[in-house]
ZABA-653663 format. One line per 4 residues: for each residue z, y, x of N, C-alpha, C. Coordinates in steps of 0.02 Angstrom, whole numbers. Each point is the difference from the previous one (the first is absolute). Layout:
N
Z:Y:X:Z:Y:X:Z:Y:X ~ ...
//
This chain:
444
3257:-1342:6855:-13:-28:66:23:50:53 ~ 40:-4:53:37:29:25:-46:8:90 ~ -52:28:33:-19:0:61:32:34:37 ~ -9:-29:69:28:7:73:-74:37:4
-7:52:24:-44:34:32:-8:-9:57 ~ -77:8:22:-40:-20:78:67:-20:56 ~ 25:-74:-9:36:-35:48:-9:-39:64 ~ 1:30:61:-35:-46:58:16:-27:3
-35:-75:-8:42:-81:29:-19:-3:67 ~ 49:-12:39:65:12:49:-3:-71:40 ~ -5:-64:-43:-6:-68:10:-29:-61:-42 ~ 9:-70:14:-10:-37:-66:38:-43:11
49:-30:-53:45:-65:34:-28:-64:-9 ~ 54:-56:-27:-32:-69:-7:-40:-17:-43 ~ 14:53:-64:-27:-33:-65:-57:40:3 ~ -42:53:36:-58:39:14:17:60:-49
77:21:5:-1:59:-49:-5:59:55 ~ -15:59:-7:4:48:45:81:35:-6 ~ 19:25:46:57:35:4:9:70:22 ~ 14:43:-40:-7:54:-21:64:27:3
32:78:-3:56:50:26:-20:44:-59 ~ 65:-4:-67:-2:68:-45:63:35:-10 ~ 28:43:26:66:5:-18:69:-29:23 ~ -28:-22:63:42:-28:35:15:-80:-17
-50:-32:-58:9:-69:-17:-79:-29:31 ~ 19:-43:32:-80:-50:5:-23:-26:-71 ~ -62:15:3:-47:-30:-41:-32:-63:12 ~ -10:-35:-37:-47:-77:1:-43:35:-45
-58:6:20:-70:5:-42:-52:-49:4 ~ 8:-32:-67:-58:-59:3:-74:28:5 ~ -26:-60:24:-65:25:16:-30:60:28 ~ 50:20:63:-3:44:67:-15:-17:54
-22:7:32:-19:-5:82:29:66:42 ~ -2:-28:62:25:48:82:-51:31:-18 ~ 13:82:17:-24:60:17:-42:16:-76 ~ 14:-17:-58:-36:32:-41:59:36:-47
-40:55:-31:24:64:-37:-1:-20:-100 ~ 52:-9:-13:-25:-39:-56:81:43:-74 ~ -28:-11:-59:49:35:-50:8:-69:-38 ~ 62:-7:1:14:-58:-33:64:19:-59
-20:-73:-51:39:6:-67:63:-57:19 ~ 48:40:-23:85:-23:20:16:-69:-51 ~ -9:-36:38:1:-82:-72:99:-13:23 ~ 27:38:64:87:-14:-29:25:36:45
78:36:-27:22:40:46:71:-5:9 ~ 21:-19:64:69:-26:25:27:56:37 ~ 71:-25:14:26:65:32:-30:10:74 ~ 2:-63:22:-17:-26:88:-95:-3:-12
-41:11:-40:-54:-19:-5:-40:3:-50 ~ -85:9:32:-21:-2:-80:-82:-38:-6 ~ -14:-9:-45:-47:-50:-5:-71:47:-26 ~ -55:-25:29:-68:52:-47:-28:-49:10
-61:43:-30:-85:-59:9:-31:62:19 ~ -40:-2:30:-62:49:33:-50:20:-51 ~ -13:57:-38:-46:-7:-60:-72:32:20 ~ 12:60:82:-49:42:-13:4:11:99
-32:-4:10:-30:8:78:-53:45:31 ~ 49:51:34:-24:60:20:-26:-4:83 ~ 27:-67:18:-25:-23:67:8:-93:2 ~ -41:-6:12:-23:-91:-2:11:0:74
32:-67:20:-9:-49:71:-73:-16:-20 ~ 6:-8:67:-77:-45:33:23:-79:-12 ~ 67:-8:7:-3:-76:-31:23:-17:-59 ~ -32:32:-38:3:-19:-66:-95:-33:0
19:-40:-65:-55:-44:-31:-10:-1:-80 ~ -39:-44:-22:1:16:-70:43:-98:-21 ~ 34:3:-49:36:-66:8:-67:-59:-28 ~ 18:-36:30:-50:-49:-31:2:-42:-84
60:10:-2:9:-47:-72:17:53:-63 ~ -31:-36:-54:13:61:-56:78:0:-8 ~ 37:-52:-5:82:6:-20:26:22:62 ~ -9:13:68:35:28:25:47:60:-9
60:13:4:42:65:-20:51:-26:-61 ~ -38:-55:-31:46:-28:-70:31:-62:33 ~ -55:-45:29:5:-73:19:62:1:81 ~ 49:-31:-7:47:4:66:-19:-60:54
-64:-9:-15:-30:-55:57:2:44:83 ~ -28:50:-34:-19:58:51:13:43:20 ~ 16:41:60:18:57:5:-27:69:67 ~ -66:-37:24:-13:20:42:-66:-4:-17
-39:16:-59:-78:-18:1:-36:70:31 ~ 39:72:-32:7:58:24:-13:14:80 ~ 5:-42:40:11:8:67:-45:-56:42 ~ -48:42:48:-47:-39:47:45:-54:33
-42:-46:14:36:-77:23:16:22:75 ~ -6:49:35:21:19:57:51:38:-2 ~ 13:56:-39:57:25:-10:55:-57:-30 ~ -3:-32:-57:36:-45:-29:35:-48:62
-33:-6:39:8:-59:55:65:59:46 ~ -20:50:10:28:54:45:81:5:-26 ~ -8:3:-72:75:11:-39:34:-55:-5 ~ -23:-64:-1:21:-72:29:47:9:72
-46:16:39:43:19:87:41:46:6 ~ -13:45:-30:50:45:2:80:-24:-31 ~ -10:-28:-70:58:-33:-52:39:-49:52 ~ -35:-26:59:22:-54:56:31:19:50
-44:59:22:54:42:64:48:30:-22 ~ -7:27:-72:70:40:-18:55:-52:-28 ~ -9:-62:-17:62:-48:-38:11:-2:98 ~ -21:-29:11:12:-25:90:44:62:33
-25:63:7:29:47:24:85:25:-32 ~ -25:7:-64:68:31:-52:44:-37:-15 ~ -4:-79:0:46:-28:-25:31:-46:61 ~ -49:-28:59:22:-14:59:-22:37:71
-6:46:-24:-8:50:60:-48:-65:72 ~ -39:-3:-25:-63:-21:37:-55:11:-29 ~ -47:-17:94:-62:30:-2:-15:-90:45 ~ -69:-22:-26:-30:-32:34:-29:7:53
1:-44:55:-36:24:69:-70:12:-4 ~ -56:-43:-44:-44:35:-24:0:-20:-54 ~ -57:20:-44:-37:-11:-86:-58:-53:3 ~ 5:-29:-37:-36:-61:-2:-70:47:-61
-34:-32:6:-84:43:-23:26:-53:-78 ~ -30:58:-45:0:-39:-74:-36:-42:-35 ~ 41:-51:-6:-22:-66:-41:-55:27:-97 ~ -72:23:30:-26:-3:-70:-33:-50:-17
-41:5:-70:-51:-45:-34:-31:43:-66 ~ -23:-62:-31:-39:37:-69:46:43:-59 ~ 4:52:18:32:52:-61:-13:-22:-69 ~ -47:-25:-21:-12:-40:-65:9:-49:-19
12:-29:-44:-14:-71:-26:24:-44:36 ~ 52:-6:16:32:-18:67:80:-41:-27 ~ 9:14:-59:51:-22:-11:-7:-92:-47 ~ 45:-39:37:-29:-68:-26:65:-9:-37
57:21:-4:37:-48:-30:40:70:-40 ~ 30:12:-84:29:50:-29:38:-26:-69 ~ 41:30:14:55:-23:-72:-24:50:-43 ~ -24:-1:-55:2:58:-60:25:-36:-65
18:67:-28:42:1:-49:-3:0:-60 ~ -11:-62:-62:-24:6:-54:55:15:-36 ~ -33:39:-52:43:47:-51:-26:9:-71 ~ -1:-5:-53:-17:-2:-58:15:116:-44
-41:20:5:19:53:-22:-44:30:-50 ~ 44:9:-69:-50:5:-33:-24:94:-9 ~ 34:49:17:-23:53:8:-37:8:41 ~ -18:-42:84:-52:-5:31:-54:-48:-27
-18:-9:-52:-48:-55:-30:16:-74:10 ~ 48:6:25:19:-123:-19:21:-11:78 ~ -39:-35:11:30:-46:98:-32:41:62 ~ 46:31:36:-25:28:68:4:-60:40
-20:13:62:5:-52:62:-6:44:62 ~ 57:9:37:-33:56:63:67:15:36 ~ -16:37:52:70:26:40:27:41:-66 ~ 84:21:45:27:75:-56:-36:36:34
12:55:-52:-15:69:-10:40:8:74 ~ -11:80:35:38:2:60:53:34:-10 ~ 56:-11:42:60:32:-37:12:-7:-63 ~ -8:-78:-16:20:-13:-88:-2:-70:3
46:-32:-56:3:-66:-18:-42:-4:-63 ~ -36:60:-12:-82:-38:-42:-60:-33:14 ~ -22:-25:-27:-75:-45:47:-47:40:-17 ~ -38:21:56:-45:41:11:-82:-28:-70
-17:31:-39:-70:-32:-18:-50:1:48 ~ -25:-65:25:-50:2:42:-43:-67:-17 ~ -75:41:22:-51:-74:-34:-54:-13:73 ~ 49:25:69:-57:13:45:57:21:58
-28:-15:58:63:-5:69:-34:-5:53 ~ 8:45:38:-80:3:75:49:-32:57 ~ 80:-11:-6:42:-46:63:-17:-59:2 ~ 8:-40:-78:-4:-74:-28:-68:-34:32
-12:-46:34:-35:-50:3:-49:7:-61 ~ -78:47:24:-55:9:-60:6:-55:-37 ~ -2:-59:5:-2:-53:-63:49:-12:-30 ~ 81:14:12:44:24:-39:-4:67:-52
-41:44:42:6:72:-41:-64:1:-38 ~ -42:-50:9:-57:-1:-75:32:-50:-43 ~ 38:-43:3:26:-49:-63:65:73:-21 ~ 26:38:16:64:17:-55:-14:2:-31
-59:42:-43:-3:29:-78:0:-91:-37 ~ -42:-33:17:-2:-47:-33:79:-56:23 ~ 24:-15:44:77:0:1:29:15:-57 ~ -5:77:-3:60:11:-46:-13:-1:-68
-89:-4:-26:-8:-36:-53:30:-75:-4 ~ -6:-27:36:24:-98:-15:65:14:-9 ~ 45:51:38:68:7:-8:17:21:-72 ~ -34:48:-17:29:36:-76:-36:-56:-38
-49:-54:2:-5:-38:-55:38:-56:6 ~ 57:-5:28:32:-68:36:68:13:-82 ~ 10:-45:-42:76:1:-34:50:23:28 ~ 7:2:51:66:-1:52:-6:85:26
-57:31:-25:-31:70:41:97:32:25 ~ 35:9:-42:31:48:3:93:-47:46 ~ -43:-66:4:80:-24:47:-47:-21:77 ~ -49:28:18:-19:6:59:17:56:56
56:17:38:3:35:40:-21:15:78 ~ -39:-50:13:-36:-2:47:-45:-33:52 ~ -46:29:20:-67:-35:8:-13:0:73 ~ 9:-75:44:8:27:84:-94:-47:22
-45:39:39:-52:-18:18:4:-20:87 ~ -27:-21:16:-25:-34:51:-66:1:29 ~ -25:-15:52:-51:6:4:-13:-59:75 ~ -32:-63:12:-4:-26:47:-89:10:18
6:-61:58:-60:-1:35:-53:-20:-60 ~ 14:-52:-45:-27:-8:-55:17:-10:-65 ~ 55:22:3:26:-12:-89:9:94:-15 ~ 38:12:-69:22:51:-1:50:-38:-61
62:9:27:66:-11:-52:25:56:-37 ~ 16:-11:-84:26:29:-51:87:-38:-2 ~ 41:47:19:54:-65:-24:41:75:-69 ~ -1:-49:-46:36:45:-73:85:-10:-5
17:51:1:60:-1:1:25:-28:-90 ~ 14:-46:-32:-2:-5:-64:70:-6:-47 ~ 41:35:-20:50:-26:-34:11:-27:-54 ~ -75:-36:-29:-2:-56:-72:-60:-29:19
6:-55:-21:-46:-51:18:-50:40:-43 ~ -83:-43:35:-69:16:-40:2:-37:-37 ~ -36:21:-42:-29:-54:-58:-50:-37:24 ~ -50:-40:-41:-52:-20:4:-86:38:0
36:30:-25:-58:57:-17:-2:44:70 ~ 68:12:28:7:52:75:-28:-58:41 ~ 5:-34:4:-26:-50:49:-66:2:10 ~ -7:-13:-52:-102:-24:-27:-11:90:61
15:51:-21:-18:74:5:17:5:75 ~ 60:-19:42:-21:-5:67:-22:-51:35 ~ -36:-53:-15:-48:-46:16:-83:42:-1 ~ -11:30:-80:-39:22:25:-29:67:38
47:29:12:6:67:55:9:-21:65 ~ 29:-67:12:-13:-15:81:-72:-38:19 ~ -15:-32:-59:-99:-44:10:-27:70:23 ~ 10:76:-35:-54:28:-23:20:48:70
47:15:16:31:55:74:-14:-52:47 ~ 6:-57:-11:11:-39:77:62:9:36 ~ 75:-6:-33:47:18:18:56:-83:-12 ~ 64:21:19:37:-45:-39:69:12:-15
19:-29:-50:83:46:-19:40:-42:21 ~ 50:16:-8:70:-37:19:50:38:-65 ~ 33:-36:-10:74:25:-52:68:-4:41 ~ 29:60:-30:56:-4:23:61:9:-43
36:-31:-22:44:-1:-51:71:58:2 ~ 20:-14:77:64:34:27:-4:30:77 ~ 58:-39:34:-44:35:58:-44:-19:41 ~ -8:26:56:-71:-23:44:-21:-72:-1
77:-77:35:-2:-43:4:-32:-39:-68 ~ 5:46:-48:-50:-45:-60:-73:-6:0 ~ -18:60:16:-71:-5:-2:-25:-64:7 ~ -39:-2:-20:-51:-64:-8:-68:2:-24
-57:-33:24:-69:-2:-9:-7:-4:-77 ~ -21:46:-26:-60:-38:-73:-60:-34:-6 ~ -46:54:23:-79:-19:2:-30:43:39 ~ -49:-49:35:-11:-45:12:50:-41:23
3:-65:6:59:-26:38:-31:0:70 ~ -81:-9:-19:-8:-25:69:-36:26:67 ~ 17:94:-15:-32:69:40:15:-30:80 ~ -35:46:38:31:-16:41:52:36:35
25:-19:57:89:32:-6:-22:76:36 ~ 51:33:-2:-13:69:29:18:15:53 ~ -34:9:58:16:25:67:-56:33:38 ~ 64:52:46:-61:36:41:1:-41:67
-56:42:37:-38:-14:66:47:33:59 ~ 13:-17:48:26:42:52:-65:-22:68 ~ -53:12:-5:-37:-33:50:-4:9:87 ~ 37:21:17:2:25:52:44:-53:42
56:-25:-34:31:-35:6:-38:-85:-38 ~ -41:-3:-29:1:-85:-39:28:-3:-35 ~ 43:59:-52:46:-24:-36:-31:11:-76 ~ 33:-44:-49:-30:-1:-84:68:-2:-19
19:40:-45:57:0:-20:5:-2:-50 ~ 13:-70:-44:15:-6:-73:57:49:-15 ~ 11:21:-71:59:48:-35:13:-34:-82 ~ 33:-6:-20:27:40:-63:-23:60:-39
-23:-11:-46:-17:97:-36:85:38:-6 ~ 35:-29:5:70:-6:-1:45:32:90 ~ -40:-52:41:27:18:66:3:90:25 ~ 44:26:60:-44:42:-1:-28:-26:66
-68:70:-29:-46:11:74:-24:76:1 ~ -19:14:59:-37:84:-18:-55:4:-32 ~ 25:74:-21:-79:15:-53:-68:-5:34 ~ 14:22:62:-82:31:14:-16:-47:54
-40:-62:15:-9:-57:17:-39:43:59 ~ -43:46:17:-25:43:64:52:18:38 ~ 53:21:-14:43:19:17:51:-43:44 ~ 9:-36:-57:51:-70:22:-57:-36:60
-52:9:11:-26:-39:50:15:64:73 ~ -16:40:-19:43:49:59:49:12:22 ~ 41:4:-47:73:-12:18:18:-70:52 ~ -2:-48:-50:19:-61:50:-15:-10:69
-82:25:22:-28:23:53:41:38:46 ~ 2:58:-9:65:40:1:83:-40:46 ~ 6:-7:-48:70:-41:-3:-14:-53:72 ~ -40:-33:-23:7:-47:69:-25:30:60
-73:39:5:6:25:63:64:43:21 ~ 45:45:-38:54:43:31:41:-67:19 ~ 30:-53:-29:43:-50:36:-46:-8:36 ~ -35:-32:43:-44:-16:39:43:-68:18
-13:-42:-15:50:-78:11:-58:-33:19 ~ 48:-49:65:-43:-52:42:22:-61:-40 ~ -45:-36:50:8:-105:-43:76:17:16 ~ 41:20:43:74:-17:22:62:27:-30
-53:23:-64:86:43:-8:-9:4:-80 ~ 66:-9:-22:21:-13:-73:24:54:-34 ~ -59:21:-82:22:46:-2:18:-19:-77 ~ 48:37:-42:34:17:-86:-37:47:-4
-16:-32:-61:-19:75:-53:42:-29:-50 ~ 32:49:-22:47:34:-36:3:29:-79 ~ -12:-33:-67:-41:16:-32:-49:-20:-14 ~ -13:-50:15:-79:-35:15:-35:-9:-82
29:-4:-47:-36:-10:-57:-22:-74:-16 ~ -90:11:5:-36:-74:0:-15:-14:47 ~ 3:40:85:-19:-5:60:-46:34:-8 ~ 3:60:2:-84:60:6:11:-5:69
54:41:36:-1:7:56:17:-61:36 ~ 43:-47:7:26:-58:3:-44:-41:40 ~ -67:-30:-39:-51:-46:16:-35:39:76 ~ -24:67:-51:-37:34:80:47:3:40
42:-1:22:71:0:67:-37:-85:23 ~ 7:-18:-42:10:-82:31:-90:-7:37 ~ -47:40:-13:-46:-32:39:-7:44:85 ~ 68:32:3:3:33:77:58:-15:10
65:-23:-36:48:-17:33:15:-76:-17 ~ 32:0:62:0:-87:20:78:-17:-73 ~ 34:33:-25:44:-20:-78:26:49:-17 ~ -7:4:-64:-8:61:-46:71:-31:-67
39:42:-25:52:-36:-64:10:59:-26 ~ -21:-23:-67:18:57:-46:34:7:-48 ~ 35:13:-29:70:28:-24:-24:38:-81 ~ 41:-12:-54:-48:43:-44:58:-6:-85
18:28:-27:72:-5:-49:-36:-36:-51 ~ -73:3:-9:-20:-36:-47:-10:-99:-6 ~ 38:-41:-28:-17:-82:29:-91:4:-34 ~ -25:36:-36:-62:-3:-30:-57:12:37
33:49:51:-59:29:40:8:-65:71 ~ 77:0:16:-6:-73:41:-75:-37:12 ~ 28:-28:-80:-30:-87:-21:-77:50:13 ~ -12:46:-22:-75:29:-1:-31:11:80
45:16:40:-5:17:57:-18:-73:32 ~ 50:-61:-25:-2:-33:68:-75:-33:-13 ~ -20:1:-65:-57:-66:-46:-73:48:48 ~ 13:75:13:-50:42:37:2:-37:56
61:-15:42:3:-22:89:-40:-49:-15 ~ 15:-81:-54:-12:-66:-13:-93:8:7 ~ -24:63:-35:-48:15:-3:-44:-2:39 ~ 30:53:43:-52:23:64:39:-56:62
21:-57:16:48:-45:45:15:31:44 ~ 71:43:-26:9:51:29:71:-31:7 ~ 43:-40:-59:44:-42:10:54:0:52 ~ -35:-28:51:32:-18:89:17:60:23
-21:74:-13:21:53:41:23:57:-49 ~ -4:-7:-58:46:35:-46:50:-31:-59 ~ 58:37:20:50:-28:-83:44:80:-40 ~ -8:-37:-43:36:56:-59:50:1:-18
41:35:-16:74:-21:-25:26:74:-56 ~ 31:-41:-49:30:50:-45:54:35:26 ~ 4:68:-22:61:41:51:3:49:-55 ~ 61:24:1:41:65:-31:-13:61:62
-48:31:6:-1:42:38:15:61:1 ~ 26:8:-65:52:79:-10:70:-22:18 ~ 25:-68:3:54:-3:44:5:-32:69 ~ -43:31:46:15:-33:64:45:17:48
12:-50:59:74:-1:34:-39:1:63 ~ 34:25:52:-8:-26:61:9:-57:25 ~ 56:-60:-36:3:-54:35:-69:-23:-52 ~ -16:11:-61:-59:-41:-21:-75:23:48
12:42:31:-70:4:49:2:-42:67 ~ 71:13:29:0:-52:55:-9:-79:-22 ~ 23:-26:-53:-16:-79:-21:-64:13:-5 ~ -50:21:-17:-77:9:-8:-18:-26:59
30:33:58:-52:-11:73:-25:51:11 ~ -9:2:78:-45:66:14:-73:9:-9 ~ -7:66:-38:-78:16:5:-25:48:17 ~ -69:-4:58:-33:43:36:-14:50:-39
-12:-4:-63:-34:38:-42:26:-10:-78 ~ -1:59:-47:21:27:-49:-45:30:-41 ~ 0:-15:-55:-62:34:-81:51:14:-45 ~ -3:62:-6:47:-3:-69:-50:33:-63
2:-14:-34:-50:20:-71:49:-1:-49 ~ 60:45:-16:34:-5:-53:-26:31:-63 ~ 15:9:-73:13:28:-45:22:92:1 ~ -20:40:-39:17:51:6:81:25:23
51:-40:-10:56:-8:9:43:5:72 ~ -78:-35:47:23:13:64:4:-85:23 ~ 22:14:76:39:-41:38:58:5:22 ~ 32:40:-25:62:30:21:78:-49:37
2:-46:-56:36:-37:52:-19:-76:51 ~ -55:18:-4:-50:-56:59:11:49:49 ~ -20:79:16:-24:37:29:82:-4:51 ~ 61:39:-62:80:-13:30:-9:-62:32
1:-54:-13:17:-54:54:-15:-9:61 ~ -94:46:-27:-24:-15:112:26:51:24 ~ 27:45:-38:39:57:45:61:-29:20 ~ 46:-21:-47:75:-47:5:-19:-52:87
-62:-45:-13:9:-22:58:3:55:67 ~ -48:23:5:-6:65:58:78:16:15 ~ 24:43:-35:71:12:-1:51:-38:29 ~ -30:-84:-16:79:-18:9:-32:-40:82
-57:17:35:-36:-28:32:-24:-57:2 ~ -4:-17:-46:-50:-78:2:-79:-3:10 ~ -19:46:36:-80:27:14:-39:-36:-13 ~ 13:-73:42:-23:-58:18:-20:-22:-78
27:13:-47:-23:-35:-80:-59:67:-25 ~ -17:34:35:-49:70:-36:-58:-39:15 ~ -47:48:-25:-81:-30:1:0:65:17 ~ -84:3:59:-28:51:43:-17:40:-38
-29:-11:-60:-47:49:-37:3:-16:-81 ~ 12:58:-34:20:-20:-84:-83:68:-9 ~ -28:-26:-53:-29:31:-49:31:-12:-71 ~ -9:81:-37:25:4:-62:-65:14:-40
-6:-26:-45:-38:22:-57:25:8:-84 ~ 8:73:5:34:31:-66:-39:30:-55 ~ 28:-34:-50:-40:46:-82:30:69:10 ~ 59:24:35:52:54:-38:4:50:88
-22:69:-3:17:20:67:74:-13:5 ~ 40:35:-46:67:6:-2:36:-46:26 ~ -17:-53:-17:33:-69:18:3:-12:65 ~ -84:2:18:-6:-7:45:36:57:68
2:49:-13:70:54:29:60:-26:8 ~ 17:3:-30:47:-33:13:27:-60:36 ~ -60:-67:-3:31:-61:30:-47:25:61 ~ -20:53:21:-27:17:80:41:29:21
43:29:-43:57:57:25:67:-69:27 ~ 8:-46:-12:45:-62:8:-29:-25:27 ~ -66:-36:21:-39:-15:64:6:44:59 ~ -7:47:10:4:56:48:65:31:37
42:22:-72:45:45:34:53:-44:-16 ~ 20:-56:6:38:-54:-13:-22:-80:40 ~ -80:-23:8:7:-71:11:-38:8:86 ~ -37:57:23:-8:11:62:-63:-18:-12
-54:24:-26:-78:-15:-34:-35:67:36 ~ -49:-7:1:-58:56:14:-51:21:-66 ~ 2:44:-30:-53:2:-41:-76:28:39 ~ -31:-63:-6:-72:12:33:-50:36:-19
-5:-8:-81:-54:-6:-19:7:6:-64 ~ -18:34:-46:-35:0:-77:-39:17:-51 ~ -17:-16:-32:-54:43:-44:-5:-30:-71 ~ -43:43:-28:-4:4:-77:-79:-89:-28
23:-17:-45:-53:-46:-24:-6:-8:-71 ~ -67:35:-1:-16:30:-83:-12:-56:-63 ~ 49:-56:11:-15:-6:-61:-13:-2:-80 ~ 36:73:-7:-37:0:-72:-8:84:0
-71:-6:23:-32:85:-6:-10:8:-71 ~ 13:70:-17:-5:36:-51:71:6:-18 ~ 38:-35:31:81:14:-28:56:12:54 ~ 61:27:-3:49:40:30:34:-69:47
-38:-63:4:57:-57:18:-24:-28:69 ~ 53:17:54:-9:16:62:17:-99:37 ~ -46:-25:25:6:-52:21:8:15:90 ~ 49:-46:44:-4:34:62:3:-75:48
-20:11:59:27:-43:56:31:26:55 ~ 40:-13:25:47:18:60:14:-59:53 ~ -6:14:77:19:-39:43:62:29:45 ~ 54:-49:25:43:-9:42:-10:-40:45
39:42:62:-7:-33:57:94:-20:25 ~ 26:-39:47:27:12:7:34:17:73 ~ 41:67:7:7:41:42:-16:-16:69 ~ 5:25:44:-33:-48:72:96:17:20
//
């Protein structure tokens, strides 16, 4: 075992490793914190860099903690249990001003205060990964390992929705007694206002006997499965047939939003009620003015637009989330002042925004991927002066800082935008994954 002797960490980056100076190479030392004195064991050594773990600590931060979960350090659910929910939140803003600063050389006019909630048990919806291994004793069920395409052994999870994380052990018993144990690769949960969905990823039909066995694990959990043969569009109900469907609450707004265990939606349903909040007060839209969201999904954001703006149309690459979106408007008779439409929104044009019509207002909620060429086009118009087709005010809401850098750096220093406003929104504490909102104005 090869140690770095008493190394001051210097910083911490995205993934909460500390960063460390030996020899003229930066160090990543796992499980380091700012300002502590620590000897760490060398797990890889590059020419440009080198990798440790922290074994022995000659000076502790004050924000360090003790982690809450026993698999933490193995399990790659997590990566921040090590770190007080105030500091964690701190390295969030920071990861925001520096993608914003370094990659589009901006600074927001101010910081928007941080979007928190329950650090625990907070997570409603998770893909894990079944695996058959017989040197780990038979069927795992769980995130990977971190930094690995192995599945972590875990019989216990303090993120997961508590009544998800007391059924695994018994989960992954029904799984390893299932015929099929070893052509199951994966297991996606759900969690609504009153159901909780199992959908099995399955590549051979059950028998009779698998059947009988998840019939009686959903009487006895109070759950219900779904099968899925191939991809998503297969899924389909098993048992019960006749649960009831899964959707959350947005109450602030009146809204009930049926889903899919299939659709997406966000994990952390506290969250997602702040955000949207969020989102519509920064547009601030009257009965008079028509605003896109961009991305719209099933209408998270979409519906709440429509009960302050006088017409709302949302745009979205999926026809699934459409048909899901509009059956939400049909829902709430929302109908008359909102419509949906399928769109390719990684290829947009400037003349496809002017056929749209003008709108006062703008939501974009893309994919980690960005908005990049939605973002080029409202710049393209600016440029070629067609002003008159811009909307006053765009909010962005990004999974990815980076991304988001970038299409502010093409809002800004390209479409004639103001960056007003942004900040960090925690939805998934305990881990390195930076959720953000940003507002534009446009220039006076």
């Amino acid at each position: 075992m090869q140690l770095l002797h008493s190394l001051p960490i210097e910083s911490v980056d995205l993934e909460a490793q500390g960063l460390a100076h030996h020899e003229g190479k930066v160090v990543f030392v796992e499980n380091a914190l700012l300002g502590e004195l620590v000897d760490a064991e060398i797990t890889r050594n590059k020419p440009s860099y080198t990798k440790a773990r922290a074994v022995h600590w000659h000076r502790e931060s004050a924000q360090r903690v003790s982690p809450r979960c026993r698999h933490y350090g193995v399990c790659g659910g997590c990566s921040m249990q090590h770190i007080n929910g105030s500091a964690q939140l701190a390295i969030k803003q920071r990861v925001l001003e520096d993608n914003l600063w370094h990659i589009a050389r901006l600074k927001p006019e101010s910081m928007l205060p941080p979007l928190d909630g329950p650090a625990w048990g907070y997570r409603t919806r998770a893909r894990l990964t079944v695996r058959w291994v017989d040197k780990k004793g038979g069927m795992l069920l769980g995130f990977h390992e971190r930094r690995s395409s192995y599945v972590a052994v875990m019989d216990s999870c303090e993120i997961l929705h508590p009544r998800v994380a007391q059924m695994l052990p018994a989960m992954k018993a029904l799984l390893a007694s299932l015929s099929i144990a070893r052509r199951l690769p994966q297991a996606e949960v759900a969690v609504g206002e009153s159901v909780i969905v199992w959908v099995l990823r399955i590549l051979e039909p059950l028998t009779p006997k698998d059947e009988a066995l998840l019939r009686q694990f959903a009487d006895q959990w109070s759950v219900q499965f779904w099968l899925q043969p191939g991809g998503p569009q297969t899924a389909v109900p098993f048992y019960p047939r006749d649960a009831a469907a899964l959707a959350y609450d947005l109450p602030e707004f009146g809204l009930h939003m049926p889903f899919s265990p299939v659709d997406f939606t966000q994990v952390n349903p506290a969250i997602n009620e702040l955000m949207v909040r969020r989102a519509v007060d920064l547009l601030d839209c009257g009965p008079k003015d028509r605003a896109a969201d961009f991305f719209c999904g099933l209408g998270n954001f979409t519906l709440a637009l429509a009960r302050r703006a006088g017409s709302v149309v949302g745009y979205e690459g999926s026809s699934t989330l459409v048909k899901r979106a509009q059956k939400n408007a049909d829902l709430h008779s929302l109908a008359s002042c909102v419509g949906f439409h399928e769109a390719n929104l990684f290829e947009m044009t400037q003349e496809w925004l002017i056929a749209q019509g003008r709108f006062d207002r703008v939501l974009l909620d893309p994919p980690r991927e960005g908005a990049q060429a939605l973002c080029e086009a409202l710049a393209g118009l600016h440029q070629s002066r067609r002003v008159e087709s811009l909307p006053r005010r765009l909010v962005y809401v990004s999974c990815n800082p980076a991304t988001l850098a970038r299409d502010a750096a093409i809002l800004v220093h390209e479409g004639g935008w103001r960056l007003s406003q942004a900040g960090v929104i925690n939805m998934f504490p305990q881990t390195a994954h930076v959720e953000s909102i940003a507002r534009f104005d446009r220039a006076a």
